[in-house]
N, CA and C atoms as a LAMMPS dump frame, in Angstrom:
ITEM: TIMESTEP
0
ITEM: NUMBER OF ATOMS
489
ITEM: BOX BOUNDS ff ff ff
-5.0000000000000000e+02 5.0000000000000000e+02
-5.0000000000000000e+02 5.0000000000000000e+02
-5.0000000000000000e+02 5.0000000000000000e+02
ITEM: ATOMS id mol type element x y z
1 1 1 N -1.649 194.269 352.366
2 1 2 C -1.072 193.591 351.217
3 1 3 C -2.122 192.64 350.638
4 2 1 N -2.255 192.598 349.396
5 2 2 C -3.418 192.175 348.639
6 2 3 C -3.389 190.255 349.04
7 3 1 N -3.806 189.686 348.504
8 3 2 C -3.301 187.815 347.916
9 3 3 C -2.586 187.535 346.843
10 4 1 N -2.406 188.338 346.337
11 4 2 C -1.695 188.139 344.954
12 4 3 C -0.26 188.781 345.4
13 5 1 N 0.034 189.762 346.081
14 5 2 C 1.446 190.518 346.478
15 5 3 C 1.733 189.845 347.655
16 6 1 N 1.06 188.744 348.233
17 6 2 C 1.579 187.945 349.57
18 6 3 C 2.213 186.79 348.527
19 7 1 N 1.05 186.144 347.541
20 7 2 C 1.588 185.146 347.244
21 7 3 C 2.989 185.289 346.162
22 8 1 N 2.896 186.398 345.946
23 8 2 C 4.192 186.423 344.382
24 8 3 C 5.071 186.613 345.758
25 9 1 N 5.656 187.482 346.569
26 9 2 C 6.317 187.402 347.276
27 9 3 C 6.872 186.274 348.049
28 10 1 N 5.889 185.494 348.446
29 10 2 C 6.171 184.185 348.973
30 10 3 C 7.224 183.309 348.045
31 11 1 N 6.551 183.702 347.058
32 11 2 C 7.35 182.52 345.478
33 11 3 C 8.728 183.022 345.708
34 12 1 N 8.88 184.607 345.498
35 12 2 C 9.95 185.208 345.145
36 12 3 C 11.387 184.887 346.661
37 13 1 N 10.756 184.782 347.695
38 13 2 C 11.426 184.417 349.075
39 13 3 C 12.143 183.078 348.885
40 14 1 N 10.97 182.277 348.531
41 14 2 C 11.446 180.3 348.489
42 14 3 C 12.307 180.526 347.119
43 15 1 N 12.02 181.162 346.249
44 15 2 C 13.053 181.341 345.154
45 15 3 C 13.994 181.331 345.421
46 16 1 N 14.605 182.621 345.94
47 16 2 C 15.596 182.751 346.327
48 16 3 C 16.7 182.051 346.88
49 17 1 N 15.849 181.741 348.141
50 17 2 C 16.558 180.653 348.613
51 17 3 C 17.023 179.568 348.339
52 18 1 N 15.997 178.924 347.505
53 18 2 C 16.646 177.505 346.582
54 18 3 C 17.827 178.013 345.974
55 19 1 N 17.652 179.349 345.391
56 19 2 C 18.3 179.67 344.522
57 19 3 C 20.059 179.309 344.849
58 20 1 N 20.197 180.473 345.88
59 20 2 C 21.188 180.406 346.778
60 20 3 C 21.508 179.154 347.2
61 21 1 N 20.52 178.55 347.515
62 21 2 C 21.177 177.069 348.047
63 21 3 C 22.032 176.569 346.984
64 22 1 N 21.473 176.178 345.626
65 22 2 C 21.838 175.794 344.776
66 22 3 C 23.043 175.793 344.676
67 23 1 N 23.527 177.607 343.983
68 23 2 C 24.51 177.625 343.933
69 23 3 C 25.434 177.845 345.042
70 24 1 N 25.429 177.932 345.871
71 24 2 C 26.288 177.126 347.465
72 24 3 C 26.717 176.148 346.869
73 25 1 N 26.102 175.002 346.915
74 25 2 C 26.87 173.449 346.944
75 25 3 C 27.23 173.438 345.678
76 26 1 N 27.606 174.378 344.722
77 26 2 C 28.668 174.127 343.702
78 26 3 C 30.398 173.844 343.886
79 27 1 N 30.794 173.132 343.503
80 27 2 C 32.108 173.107 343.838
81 27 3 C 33.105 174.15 342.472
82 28 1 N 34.322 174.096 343.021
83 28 2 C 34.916 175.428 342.029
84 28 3 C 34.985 174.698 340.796
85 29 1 N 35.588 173.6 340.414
86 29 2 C 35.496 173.129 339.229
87 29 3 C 33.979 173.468 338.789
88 30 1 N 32.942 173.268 339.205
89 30 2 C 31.149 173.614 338.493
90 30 3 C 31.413 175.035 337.997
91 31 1 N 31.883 175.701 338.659
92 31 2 C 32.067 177.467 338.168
93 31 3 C 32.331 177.57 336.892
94 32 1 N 33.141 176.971 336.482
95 32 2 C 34.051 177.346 334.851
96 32 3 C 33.42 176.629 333.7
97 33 1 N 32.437 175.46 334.461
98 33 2 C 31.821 174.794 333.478
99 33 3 C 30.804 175.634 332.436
100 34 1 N 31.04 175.674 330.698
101 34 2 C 30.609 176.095 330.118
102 34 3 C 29.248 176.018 330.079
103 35 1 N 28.093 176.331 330.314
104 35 2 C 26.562 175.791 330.03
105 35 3 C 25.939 176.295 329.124
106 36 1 N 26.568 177.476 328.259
107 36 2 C 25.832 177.563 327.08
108 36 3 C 27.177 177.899 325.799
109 37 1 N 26.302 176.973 324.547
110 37 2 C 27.816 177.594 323.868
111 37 3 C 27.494 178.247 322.604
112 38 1 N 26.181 179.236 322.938
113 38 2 C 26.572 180.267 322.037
114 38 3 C 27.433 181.38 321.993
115 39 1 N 27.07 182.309 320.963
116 39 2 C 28.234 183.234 320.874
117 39 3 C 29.122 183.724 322.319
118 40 1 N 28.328 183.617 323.073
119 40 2 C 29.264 184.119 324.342
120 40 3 C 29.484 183.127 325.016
121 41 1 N 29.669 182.301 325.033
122 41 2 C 29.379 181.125 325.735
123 41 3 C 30.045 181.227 326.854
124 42 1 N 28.626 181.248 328.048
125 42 2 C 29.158 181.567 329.456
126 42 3 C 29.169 180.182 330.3
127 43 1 N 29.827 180.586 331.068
128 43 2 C 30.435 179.758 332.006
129 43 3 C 29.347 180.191 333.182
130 44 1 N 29.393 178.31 333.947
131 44 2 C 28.23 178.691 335.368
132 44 3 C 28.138 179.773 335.997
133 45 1 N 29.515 180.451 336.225
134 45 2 C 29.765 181.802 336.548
135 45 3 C 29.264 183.11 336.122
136 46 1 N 29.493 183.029 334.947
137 46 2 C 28.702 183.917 333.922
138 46 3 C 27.208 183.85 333.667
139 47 1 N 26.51 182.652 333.999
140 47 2 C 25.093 182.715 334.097
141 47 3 C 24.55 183.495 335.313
142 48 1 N 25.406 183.065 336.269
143 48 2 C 24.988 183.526 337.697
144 48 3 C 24.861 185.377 337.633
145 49 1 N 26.462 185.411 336.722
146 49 2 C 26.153 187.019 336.909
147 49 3 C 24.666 187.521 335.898
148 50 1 N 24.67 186.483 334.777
149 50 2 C 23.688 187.459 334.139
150 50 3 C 21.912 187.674 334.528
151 51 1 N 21.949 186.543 335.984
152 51 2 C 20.723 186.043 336.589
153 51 3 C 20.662 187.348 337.755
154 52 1 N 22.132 187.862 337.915
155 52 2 C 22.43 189.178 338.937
156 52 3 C 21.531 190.053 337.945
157 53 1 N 22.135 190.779 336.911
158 53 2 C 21.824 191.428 335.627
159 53 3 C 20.049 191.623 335.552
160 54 1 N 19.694 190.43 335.555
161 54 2 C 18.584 190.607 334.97
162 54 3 C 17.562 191.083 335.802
163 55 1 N 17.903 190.429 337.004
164 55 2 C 17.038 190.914 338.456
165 55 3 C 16.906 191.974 338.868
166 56 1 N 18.313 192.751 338.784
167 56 2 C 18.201 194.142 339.008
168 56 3 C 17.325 194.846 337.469
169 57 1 N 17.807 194.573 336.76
170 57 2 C 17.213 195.03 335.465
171 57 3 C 15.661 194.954 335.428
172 58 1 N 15.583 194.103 335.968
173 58 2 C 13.706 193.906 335.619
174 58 3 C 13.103 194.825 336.751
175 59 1 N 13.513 194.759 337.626
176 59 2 C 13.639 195.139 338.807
177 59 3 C 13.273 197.035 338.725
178 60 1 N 13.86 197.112 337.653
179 60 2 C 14.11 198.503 336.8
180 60 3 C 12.658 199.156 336.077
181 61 1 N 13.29 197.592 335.531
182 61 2 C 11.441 198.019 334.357
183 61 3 C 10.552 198.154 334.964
184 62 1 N 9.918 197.211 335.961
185 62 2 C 8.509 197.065 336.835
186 62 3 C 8.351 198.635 337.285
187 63 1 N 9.27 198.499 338.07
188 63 2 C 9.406 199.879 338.269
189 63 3 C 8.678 201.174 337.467
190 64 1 N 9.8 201.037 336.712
191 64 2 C 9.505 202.117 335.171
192 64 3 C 8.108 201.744 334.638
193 65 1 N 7.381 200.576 334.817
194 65 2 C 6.369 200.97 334.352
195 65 3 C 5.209 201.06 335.005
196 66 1 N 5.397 200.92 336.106
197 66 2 C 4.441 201.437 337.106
198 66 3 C 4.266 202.414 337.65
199 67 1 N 5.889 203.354 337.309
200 67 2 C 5.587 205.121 337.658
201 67 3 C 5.283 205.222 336.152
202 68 1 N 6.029 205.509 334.955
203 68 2 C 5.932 206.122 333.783
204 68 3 C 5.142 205.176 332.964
205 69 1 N 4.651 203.851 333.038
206 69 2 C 3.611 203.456 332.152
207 69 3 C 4.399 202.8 330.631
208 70 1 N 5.875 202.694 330.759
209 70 2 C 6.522 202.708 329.933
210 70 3 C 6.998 201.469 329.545
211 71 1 N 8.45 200.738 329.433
212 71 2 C 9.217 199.389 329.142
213 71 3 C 9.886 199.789 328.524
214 72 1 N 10.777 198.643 327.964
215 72 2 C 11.619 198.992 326.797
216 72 3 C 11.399 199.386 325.933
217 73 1 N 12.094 199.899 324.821
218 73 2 C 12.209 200.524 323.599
219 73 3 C 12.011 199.422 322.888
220 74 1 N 11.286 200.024 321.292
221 74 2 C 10.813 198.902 320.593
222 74 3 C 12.481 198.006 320.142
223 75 1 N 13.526 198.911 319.538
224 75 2 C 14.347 198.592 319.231
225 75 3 C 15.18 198.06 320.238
226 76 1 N 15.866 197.834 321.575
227 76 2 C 15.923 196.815 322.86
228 76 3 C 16.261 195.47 322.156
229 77 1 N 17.73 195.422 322.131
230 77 2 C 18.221 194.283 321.677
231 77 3 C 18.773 193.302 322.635
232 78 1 N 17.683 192.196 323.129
233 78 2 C 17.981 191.604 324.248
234 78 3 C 19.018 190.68 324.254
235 79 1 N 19.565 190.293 323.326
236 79 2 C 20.841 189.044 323.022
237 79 3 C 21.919 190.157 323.442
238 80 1 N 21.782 190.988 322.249
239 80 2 C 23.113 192.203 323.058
240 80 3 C 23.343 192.481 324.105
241 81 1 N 22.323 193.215 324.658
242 81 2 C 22.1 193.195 326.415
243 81 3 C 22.988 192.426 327.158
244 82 1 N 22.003 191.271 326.81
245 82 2 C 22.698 190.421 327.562
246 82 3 C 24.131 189.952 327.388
247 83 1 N 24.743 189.841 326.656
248 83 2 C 26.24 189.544 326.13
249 83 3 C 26.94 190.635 326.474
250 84 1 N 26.735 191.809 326.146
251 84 2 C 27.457 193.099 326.783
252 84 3 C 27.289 193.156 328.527
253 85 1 N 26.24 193.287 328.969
254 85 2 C 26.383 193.487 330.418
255 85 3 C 27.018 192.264 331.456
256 86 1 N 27.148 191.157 331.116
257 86 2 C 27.183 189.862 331.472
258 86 3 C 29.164 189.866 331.076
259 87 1 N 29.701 190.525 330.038
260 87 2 C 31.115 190.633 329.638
261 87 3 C 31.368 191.836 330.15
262 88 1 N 30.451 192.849 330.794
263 88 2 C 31.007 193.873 331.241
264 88 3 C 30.94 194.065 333.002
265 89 1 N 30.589 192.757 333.248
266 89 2 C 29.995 193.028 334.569
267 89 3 C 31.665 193.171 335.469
268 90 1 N 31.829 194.211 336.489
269 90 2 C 33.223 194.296 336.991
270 90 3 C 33.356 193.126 338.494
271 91 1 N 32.475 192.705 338.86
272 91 2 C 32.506 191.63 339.773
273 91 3 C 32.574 189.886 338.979
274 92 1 N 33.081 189.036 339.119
275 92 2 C 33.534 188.035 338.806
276 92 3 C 33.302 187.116 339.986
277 93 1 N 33.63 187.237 341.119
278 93 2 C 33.73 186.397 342.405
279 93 3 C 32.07 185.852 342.807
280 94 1 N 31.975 184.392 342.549
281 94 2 C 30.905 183.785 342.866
282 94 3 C 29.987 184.348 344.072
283 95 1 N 30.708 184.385 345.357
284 95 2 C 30.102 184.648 346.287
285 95 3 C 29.63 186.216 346.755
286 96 1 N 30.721 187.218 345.883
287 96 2 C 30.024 188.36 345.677
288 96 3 C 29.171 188.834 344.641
289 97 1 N 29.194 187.741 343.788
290 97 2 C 27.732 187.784 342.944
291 97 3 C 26.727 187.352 343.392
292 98 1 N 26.286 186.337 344.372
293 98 2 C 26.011 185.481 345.459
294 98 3 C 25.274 186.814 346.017
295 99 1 N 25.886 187.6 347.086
296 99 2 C 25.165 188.536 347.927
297 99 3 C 24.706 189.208 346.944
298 100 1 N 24.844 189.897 345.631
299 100 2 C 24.494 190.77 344.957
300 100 3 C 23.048 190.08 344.402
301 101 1 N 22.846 189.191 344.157
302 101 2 C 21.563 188.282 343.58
303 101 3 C 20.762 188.272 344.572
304 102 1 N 20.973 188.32 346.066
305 102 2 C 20.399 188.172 347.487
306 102 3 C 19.7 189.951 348.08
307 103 1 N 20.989 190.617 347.337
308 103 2 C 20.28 191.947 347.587
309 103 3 C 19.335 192.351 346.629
310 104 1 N 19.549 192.384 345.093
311 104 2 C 18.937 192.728 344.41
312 104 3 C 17.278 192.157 344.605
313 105 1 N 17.359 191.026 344.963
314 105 2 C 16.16 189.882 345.26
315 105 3 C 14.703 190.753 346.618
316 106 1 N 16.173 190.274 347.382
317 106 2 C 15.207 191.56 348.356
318 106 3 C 15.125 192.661 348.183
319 107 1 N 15.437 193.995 347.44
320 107 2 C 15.177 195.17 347.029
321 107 3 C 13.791 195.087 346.575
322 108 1 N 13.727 193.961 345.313
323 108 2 C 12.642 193.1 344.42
324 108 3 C 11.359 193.463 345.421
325 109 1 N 11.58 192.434 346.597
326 109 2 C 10.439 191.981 347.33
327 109 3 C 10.144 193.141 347.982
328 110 1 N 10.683 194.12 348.246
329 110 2 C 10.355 195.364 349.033
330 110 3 C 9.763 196.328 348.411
331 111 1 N 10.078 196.458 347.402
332 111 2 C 9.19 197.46 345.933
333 111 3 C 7.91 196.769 345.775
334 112 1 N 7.624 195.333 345.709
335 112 2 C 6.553 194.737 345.526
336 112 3 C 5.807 194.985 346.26
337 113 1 N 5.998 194.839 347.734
338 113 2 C 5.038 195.041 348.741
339 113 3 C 4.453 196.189 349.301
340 114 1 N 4.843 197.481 348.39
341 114 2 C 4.153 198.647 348.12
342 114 3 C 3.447 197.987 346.704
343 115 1 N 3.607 197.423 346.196
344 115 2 C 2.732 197.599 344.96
345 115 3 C 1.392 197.669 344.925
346 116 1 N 0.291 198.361 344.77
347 116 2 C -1.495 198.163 344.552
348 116 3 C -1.608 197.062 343.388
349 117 1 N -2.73 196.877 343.6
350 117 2 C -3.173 195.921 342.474
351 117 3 C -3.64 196.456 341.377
352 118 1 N -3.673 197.891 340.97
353 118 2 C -3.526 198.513 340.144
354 118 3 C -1.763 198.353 339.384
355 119 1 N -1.329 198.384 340.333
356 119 2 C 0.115 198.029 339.969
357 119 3 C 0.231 197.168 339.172
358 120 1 N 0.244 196.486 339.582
359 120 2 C -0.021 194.754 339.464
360 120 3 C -0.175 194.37 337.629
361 121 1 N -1.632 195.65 337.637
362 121 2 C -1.786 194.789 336.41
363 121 3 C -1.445 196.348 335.327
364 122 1 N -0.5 197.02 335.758
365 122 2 C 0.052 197.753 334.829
366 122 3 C 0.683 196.988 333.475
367 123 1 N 0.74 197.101 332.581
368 123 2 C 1.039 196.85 331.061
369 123 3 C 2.232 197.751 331.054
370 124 1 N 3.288 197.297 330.389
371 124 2 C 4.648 197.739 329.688
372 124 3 C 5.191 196.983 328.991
373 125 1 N 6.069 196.916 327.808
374 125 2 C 7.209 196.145 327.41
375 125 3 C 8.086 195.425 327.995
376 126 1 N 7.975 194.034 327.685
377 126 2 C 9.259 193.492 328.339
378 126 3 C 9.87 193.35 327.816
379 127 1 N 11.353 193.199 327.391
380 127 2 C 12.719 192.761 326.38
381 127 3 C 12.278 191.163 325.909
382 128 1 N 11.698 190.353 326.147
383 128 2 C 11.327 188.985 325.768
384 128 3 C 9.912 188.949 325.34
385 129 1 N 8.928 188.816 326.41
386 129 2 C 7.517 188.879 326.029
387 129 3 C 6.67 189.771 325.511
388 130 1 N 7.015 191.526 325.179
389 130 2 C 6.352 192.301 324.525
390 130 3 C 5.423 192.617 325.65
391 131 1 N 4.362 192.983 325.299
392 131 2 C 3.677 193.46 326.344
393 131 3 C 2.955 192.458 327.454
394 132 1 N 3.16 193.408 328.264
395 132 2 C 2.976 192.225 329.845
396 132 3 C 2.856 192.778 331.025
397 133 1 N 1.742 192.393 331.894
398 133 2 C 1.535 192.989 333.347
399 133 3 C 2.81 192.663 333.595
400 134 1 N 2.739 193.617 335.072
401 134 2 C 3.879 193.648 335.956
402 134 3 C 3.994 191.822 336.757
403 135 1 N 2.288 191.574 337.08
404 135 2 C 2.19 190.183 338.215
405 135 3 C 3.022 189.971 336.344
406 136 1 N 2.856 189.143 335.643
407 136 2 C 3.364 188.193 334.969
408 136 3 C 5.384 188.445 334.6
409 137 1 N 5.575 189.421 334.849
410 137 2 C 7.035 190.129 334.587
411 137 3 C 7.747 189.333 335.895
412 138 1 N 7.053 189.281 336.661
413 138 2 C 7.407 189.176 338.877
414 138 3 C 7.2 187.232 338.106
415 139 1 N 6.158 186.829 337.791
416 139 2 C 6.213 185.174 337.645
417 139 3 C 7.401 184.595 336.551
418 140 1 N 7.704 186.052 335.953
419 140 2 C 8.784 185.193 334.454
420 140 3 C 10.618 185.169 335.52
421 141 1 N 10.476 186.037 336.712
422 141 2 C 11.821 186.351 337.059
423 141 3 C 12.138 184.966 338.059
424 142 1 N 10.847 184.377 338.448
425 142 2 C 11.442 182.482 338.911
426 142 3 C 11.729 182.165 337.987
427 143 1 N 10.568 181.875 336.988
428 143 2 C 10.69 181.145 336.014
429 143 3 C 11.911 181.111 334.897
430 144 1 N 12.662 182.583 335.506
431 144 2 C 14.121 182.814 334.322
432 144 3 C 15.022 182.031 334.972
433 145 1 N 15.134 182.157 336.33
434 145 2 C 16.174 181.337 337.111
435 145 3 C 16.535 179.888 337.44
436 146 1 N 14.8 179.609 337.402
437 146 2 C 14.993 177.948 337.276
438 146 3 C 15.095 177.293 336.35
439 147 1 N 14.919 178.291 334.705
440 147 2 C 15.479 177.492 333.675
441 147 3 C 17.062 177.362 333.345
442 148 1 N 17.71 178.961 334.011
443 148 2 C 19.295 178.483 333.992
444 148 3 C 19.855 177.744 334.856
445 149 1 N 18.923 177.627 335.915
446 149 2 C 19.498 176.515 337.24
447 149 3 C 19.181 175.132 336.152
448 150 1 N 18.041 175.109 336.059
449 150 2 C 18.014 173.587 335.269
450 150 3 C 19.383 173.316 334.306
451 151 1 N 19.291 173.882 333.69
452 151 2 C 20.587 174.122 332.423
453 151 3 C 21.65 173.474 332.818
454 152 1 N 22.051 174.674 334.266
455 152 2 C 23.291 174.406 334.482
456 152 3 C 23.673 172.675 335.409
457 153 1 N 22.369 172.498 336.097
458 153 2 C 22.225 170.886 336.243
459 153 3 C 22.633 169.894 335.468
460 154 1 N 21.877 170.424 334.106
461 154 2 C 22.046 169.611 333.575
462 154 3 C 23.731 169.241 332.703
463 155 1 N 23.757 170.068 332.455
464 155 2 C 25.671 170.523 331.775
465 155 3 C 26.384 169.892 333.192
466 156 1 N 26.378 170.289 334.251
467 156 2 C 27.414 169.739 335.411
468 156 3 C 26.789 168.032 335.47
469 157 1 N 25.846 167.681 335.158
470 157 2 C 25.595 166.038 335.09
471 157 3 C 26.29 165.431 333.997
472 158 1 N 25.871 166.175 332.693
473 158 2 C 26.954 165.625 331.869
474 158 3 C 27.909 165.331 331.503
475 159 1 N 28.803 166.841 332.189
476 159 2 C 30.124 166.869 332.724
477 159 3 C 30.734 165.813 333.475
478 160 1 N 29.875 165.628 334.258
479 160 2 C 30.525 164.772 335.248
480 160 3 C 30.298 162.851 334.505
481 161 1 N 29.634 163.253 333.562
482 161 2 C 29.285 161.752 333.104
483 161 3 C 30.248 161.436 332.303
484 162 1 N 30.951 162.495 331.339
485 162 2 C 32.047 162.577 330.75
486 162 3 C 33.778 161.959 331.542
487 163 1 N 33.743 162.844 332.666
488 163 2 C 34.823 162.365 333.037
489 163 3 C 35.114 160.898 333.751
C-alpha cells in the first residue's frame, strides 16, 4: 500500500468514527431539528441519510472511473439527486442509517486499498467539482461530512439557544 492510500485511509477510519460518535450523542429531539431550509428542507435525520447517499454514491463513481475512465454525465443534476434520493430513501431509523454510513464507509476503505497510484490519480467527473482525481474525490468525502456535521452543530446550538 502506497503513503498516500495508508494516509487517505487513515483520514477516512478517524472520520468515521468521529463521525459516528457524533451522531451517537444526539438526543431524539436533535433528529427532527431542521438544518437546512431550502427547498427540501431536511431534518438532522435527513442529512444523515443523504451523507448515507452520497458515500455509497461516490463510492460508485471512484469506482466507475477507475475501471471505465468515466463520471457523471454532463447533464447530472446534483440538487435533484440529492432531494430525490434523500425523499426516496426507504430507511428512516437513525441507527439503521447509522450502520448503513459504517458499512458503506468501510466498503469505501476496502476498494481503496486495492487502489494503485495510477488509480489514484485517475481523472473523471464529479457531480460538484467537474473534473477531479480520484485522491481529491476520497479528500472531498471528509470534507462533505464535516461540513454537514458542522451545520448541524451549529442549528442544534441555536436551537437550543432559542428555547
Amino acid at each position: 500500500m502506497s503513503d498516500l492510500s495508508q494516509k487517505l485511509i487513515s483520514k477516512l477510519e478517524k472520520e468515521r468514527e468521529k463521525s459516528f460518535m457524533f451522531f451517537n450523542q444526539l438526543n431524539s429531539k436533535d433528529w427532527h431539528i431542521k438544518t437546512y431550509s431550502e427547498a427540501a428542507a431536511w431534518s438532522v435525520n435527513d442529512v444523515l441519510a443523504h451523507i448515507v447517499i452520497a458515500e455509497e454514491s461516490l463510492g460508485d463513481l471512484m469506482k466507475s472511473i477507475v475501471t471505465e475512465g468515466s463520471g457523471v454525465s454532463d447533464d447530472f443534476d446534483l440538487k435533484e439527486f440529492n432531494e430525490r434520493t434523500v425523499a426516496d430513501i426507504e430507511v428512516k431509523d437513525s441507527s439503521v442509517l447509522l450502520e448503513k454510513f459504517k458499512k458503506n464507509r468501510n466498503k469505501n476503505i476496502e476498494m481503496i486499498k486495492n487502489f494503485s497510484d495510477n488509480d489514484f490519480k485517475a481523472v473523471g467527473s464529479h457531480p460538484y467539482f467537474g473534473e477531479a482525481e480520484v485522491s481529491e474525490m476520497i479528500k472531498l468525502m471528509i470534507i462533505h461530512i464535516n461540513l454537514h456535521i458542522r451545520d448541524i452543530r451549529r442549528t442544534i446550538k441555536g436551537n437550543n439557544e432559542k428555547s
